[in-house]
GUMARTOR-570460 format. One record per atom (N, C-alpha, C): atom name; x, y, z. Coordinates in steps of 0.001 Angstrom, whole numbers. Each point is the difference from the previous one (the first is absolute). Layout:
<pt><a>CA</a><X>X</X><Y>Y</Y><Z>Z</Z></pt>
...
This chain:
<pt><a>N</a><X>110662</X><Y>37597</Y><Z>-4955</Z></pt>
<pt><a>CA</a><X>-1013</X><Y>-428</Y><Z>-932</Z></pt>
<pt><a>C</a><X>-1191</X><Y>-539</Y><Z>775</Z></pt>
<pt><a>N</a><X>-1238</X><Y>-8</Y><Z>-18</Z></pt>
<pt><a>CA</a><X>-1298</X><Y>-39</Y><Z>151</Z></pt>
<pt><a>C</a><X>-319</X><Y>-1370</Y><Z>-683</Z></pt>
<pt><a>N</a><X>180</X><Y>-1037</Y><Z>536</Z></pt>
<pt><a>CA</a><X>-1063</X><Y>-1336</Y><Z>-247</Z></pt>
<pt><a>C</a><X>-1119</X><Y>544</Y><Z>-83</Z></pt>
<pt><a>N</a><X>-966</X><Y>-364</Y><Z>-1148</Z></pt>
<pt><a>CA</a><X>-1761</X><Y>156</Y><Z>-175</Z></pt>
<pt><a>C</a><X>-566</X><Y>-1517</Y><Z>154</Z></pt>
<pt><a>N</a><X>670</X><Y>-660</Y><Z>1314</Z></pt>
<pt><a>CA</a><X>-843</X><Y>-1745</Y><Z>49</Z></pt>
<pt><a>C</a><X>1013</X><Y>322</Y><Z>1462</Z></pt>
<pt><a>N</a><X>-1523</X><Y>-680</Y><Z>767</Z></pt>
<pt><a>CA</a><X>646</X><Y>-362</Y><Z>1551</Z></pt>
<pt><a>C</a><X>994</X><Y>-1860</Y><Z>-513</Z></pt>
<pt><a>N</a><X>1030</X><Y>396</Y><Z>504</Z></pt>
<pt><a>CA</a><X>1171</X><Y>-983</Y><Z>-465</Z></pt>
<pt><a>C</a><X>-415</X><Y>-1422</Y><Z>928</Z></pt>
<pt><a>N</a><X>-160</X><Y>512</Y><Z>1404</Z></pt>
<pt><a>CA</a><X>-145</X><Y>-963</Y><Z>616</Z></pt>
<pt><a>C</a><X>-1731</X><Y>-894</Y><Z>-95</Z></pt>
<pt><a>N</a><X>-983</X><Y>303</Y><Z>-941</Z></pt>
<pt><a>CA</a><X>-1290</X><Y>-135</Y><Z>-512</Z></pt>
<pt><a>C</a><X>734</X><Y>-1122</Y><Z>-1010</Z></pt>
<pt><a>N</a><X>602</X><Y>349</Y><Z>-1165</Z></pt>
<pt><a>CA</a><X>396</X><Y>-428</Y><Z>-1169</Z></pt>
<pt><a>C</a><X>709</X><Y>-1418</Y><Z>506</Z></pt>
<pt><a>N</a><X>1205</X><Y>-5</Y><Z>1025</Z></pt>
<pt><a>CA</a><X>864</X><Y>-1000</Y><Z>587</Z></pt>
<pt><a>C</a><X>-1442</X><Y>-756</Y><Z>252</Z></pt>
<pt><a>N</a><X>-1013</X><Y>374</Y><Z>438</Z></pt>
<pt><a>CA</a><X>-838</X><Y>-742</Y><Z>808</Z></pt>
<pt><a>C</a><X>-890</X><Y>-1112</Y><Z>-1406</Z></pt>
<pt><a>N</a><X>-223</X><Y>809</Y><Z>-338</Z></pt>
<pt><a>CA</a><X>-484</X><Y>-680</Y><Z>-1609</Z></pt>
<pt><a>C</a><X>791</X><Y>-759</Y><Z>-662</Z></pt>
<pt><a>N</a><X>1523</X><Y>407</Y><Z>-406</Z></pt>
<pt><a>CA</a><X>660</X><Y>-1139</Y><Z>-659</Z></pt>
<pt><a>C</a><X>-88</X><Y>-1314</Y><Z>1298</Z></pt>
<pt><a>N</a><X>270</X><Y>7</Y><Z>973</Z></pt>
<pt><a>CA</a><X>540</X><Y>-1126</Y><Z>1104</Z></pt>
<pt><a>C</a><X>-1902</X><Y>-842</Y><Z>-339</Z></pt>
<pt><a>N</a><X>-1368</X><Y>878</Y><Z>5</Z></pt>
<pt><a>CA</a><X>-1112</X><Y>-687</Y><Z>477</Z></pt>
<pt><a>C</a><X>-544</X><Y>-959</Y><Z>-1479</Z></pt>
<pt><a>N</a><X>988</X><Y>1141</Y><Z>-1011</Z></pt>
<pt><a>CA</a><X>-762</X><Y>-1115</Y><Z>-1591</Z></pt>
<pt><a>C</a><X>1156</X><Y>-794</Y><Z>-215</Z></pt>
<pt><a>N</a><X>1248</X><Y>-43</Y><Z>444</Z></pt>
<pt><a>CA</a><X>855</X><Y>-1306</Y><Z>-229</Z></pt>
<pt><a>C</a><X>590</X><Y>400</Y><Z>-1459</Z></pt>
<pt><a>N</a><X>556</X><Y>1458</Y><Z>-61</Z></pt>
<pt><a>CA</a><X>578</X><Y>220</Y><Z>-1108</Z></pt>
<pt><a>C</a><X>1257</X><Y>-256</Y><Z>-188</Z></pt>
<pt><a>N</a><X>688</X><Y>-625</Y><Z>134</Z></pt>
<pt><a>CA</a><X>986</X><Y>-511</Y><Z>171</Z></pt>
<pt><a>C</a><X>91</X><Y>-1390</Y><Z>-109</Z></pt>
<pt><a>N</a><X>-750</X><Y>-641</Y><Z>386</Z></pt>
<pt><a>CA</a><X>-183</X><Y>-1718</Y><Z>-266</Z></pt>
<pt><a>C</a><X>-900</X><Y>-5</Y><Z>-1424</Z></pt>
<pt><a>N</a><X>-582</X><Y>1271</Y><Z>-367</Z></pt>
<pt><a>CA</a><X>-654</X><Y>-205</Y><Z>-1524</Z></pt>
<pt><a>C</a><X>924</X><Y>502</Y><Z>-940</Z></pt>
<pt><a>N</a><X>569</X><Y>624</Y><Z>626</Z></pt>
<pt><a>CA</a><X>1137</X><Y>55</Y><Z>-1662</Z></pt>
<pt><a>C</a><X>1051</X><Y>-1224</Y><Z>356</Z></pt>
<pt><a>N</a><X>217</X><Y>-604</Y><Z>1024</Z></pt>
<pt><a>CA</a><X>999</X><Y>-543</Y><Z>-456</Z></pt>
<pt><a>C</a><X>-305</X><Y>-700</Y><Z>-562</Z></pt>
<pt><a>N</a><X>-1359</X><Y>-810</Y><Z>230</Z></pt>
<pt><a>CA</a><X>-568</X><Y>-1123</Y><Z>-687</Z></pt>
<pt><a>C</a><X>-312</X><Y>333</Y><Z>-1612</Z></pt>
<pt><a>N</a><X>-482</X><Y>1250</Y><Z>-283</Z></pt>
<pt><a>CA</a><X>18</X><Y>288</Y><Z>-1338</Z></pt>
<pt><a>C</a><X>1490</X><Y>295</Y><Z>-850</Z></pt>
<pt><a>N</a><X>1132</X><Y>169</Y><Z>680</Z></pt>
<pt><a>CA</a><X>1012</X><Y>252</Y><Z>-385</Z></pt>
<pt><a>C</a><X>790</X><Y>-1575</Y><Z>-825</Z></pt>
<pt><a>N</a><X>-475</X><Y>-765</Y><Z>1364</Z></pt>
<pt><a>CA</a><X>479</X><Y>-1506</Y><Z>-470</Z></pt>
<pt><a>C</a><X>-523</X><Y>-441</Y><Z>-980</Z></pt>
<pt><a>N</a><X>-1675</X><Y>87</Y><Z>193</Z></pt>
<pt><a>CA</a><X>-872</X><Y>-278</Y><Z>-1269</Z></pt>
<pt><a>C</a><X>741</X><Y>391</Y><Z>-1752</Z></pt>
<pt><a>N</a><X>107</X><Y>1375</Y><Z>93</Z></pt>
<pt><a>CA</a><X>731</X><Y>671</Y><Z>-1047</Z></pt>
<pt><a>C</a><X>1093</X><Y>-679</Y><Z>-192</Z></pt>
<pt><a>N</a><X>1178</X><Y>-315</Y><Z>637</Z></pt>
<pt><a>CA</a><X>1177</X><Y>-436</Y><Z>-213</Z></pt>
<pt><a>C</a><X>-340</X><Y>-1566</Y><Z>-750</Z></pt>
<pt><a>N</a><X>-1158</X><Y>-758</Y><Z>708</Z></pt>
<pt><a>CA</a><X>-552</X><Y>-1377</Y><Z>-118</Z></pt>
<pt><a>C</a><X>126</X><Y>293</Y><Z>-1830</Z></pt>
<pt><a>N</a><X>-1074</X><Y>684</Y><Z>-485</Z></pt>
<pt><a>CA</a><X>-791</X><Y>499</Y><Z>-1284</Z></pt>
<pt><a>C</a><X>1173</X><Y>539</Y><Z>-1047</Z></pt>
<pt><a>N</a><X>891</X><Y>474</Y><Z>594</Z></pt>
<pt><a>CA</a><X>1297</X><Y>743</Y><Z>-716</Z></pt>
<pt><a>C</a><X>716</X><Y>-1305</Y><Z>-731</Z></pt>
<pt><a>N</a><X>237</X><Y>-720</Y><Z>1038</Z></pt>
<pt><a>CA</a><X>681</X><Y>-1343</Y><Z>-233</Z></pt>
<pt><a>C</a><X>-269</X><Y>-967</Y><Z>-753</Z></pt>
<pt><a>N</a><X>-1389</X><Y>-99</Y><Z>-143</Z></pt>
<pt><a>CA</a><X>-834</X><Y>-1262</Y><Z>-386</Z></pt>
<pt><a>C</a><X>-578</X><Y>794</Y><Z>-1773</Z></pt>
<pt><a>N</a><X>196</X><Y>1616</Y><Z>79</Z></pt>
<pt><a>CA</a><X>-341</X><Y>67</Y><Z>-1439</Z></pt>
<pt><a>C</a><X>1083</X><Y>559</Y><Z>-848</Z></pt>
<pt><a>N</a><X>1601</X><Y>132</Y><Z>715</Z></pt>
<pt><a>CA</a><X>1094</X><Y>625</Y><Z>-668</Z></pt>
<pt><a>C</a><X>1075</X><Y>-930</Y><Z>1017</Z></pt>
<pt><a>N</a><X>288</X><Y>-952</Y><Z>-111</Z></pt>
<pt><a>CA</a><X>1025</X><Y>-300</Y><Z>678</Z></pt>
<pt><a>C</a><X>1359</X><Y>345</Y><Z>-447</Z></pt>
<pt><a>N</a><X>279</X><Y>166</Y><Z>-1111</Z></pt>
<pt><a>CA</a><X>1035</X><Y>227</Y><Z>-510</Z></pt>
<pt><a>C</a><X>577</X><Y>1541</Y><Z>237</Z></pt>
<pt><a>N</a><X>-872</X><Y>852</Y><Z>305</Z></pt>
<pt><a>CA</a><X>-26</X><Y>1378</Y><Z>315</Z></pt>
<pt><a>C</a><X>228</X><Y>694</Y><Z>1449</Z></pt>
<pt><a>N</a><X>-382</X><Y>-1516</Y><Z>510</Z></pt>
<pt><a>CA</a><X>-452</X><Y>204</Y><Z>2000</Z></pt>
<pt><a>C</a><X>1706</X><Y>-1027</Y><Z>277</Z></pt>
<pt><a>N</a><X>121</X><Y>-622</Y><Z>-628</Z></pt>
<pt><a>CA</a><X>1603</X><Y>-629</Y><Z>684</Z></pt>
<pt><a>C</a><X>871</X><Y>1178</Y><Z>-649</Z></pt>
<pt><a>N</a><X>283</X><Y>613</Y><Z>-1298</Z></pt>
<pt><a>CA</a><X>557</X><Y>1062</Y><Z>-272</Z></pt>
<pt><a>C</a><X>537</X><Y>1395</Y><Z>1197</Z></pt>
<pt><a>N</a><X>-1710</X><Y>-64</Y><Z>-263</Z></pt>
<pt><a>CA</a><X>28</X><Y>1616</Y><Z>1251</Z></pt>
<pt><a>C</a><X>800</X><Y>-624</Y><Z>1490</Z></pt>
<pt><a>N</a><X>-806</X><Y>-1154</Y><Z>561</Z></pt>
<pt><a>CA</a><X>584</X><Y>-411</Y><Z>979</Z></pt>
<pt><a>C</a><X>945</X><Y>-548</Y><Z>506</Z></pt>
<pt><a>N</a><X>568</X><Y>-454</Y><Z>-1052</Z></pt>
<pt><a>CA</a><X>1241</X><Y>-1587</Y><Z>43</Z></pt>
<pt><a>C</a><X>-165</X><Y>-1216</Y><Z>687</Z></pt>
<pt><a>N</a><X>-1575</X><Y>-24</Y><Z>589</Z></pt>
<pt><a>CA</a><X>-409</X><Y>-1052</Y><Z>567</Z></pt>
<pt><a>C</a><X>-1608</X><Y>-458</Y><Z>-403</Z></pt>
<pt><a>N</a><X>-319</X><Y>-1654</Y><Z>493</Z></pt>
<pt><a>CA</a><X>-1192</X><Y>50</Y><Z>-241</Z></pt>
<pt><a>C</a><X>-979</X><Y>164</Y><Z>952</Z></pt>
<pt><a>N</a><X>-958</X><Y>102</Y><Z>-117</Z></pt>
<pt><a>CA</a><X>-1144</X><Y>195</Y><Z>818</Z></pt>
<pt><a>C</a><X>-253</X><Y>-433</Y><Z>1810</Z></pt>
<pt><a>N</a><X>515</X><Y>-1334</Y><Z>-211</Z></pt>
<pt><a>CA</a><X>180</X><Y>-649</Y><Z>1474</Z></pt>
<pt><a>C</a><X>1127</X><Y>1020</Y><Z>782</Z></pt>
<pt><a>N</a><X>1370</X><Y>122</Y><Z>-542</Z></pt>
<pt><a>CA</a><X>892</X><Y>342</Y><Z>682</Z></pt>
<pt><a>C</a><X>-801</X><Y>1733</Y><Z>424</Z></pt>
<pt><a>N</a><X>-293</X><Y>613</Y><Z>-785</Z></pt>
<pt><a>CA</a><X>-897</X><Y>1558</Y><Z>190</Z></pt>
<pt><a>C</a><X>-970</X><Y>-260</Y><Z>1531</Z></pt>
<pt><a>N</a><X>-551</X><Y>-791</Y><Z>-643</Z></pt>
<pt><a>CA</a><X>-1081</X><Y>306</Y><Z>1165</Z></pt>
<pt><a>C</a><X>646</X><Y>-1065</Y><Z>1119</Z></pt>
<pt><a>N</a><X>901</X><Y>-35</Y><Z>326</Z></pt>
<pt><a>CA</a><X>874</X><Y>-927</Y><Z>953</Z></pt>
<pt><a>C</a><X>725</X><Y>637</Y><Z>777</Z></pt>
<pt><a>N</a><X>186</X><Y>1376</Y><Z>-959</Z></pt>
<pt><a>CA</a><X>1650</X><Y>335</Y><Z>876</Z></pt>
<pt><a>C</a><X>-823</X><Y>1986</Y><Z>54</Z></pt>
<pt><a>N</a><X>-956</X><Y>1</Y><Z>-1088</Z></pt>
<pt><a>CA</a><X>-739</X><Y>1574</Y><Z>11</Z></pt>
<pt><a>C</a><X>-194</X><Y>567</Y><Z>1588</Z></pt>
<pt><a>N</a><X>214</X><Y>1137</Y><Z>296</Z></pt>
<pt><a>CA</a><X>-64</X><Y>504</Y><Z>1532</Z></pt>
<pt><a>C</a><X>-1291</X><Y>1085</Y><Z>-450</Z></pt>
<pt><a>N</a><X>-1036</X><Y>-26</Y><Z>184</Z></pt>
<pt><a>CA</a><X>-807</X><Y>1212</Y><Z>25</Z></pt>
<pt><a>C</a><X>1</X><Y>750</Y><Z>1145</Z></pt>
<pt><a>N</a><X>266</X><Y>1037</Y><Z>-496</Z></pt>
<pt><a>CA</a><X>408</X><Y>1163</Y><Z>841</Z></pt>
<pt><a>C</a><X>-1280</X><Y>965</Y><Z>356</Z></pt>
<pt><a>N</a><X>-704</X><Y>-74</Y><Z>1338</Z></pt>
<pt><a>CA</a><X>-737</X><Y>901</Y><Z>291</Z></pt>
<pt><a>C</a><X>331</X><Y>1738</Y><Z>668</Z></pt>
<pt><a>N</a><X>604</X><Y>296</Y><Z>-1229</Z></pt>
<pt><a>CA</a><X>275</X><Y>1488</Y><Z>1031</Z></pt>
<pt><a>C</a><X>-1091</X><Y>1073</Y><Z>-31</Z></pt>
<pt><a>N</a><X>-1134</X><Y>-421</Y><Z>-1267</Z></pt>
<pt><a>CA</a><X>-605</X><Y>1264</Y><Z>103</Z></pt>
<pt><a>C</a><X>-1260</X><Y>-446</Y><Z>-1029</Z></pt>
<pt><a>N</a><X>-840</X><Y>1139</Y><Z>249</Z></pt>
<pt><a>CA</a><X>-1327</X><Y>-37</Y><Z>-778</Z></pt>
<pt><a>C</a><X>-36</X><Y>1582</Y><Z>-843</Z></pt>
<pt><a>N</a><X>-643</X><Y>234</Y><Z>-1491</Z></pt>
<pt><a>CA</a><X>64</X><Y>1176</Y><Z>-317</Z></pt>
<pt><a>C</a><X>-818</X><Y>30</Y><Z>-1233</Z></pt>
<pt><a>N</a><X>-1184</X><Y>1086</Y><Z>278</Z></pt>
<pt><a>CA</a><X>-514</X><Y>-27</Y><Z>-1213</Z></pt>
<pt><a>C</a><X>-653</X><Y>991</Y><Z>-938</Z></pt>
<pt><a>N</a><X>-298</X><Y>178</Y><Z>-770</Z></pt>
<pt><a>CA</a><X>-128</X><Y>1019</Y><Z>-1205</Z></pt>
<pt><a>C</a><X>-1548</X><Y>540</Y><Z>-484</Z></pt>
<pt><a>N</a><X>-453</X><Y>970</Y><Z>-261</Z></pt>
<pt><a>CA</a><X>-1262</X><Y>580</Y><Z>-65</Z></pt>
<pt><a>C</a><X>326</X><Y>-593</Y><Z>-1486</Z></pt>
<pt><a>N</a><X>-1950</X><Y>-265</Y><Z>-330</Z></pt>
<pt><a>CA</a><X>-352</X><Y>-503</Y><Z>-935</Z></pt>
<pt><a>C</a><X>-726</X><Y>1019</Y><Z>-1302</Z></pt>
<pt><a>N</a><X>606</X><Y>556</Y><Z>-535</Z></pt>
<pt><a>CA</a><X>-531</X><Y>1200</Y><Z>-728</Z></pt>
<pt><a>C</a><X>-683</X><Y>-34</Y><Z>-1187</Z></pt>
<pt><a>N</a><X>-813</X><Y>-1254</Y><Z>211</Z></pt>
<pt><a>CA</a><X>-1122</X><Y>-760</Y><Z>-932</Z></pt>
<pt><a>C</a><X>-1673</X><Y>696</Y><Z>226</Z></pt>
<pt><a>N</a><X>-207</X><Y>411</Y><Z>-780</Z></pt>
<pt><a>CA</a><X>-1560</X><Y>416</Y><Z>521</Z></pt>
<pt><a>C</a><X>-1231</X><Y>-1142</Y><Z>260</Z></pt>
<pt><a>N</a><X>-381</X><Y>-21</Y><Z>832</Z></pt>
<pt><a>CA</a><X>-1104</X><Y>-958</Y><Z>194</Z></pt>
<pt><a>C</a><X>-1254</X><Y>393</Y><Z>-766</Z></pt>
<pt><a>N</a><X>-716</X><Y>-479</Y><Z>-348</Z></pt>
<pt><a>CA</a><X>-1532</X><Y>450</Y><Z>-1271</Z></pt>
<pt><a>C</a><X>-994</X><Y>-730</Y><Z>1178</Z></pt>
């Protein structure tokens, strides 16, 4: 199969914009917002609350991947 993106360009871009330290931070954010406007829904799904999540959560950096936008621009 034929990659159409120099791979090692792309590695270079996620590592230089810090994509990885921005989702995690938006990930927590979300979990923060989940909690604080459904708690009853977020200990359900999770069986825990919020502190213990983001206490014991491992974010896993294995990879970056993303999707063409098939929106027309005007």
């Amino acid at each position: 199969m034929n990659i159409p993106i120099d791979v090692n360009a792309f590695e270079n871009f996620v590592a230089e914009n810090h994509l990885f330290v921005k989702t995690e931070k938006n990930m927590v954010k979300c979990l923060k917002n989940w909690y604080k406007n459904d708690k009853e829904q977020f200990l359900e799904d999770l069986w825990t609350d919020i502190d213990t999540v983001l206490s014991t959560y491992t974010f896993e950096k294995d990879g970056v991947s993303f999707s063409k936008c098939l929106a027309r621009r005007k």
